[in-house]
C-alpha positions in Angstrom: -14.4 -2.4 -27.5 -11.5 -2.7 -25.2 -12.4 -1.0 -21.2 -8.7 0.4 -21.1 -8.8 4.2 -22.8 -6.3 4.3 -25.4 -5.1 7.8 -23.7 -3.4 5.9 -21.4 0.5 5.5 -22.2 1.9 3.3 -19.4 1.0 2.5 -15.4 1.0 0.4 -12.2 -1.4 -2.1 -11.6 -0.9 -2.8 -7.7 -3.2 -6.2 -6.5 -3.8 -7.0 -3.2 -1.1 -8.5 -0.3 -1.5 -11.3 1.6 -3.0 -9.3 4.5 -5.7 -7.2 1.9 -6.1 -10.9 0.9 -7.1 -12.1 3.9 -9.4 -9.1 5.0 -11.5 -9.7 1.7 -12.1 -13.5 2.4 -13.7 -15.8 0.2 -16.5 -13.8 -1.3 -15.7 -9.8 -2.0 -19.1 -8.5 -1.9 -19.8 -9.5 1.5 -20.2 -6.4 3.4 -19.1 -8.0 6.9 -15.5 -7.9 4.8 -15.5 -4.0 3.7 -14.1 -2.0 6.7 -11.5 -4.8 7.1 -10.4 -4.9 3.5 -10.5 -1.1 3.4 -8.2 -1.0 6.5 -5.9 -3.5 4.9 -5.8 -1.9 1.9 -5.1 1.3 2.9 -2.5 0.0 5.2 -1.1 -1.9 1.9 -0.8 1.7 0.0 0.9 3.5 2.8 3.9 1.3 2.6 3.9 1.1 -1.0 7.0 3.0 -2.9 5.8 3.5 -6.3 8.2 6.0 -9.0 6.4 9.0 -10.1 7.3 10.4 -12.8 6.6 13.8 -15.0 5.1 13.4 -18.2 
């Protein structure tokens, strides 16, 4: 059974920039590395310019 809903007709899959990169390290569940991957992240989104459209 596939995890993707088959409601779904299209959309963006955005992965992380070299900074968010950075700010997770080398092990992603290592809790000294959530605020700073959060803070990249979010930093990340802000200057992201995605299209939005109706449906």
């Amino acid at each position: 059974m596939s995890r993707w809903s088959p409601m779904v007709a299209g959309g963006t899959v955005v992965g992380p920039d070299d900074a968010s990169l950075a700010a997770i390290g080398t092990n992603p569940l290592d809790p000294a590395t959530r605020r700073p991957a959060a803070e990249a992240g979010r930093a990340q989104g802000r200057e992201l310019r995605l299209r939005w459209t109706r449906a």
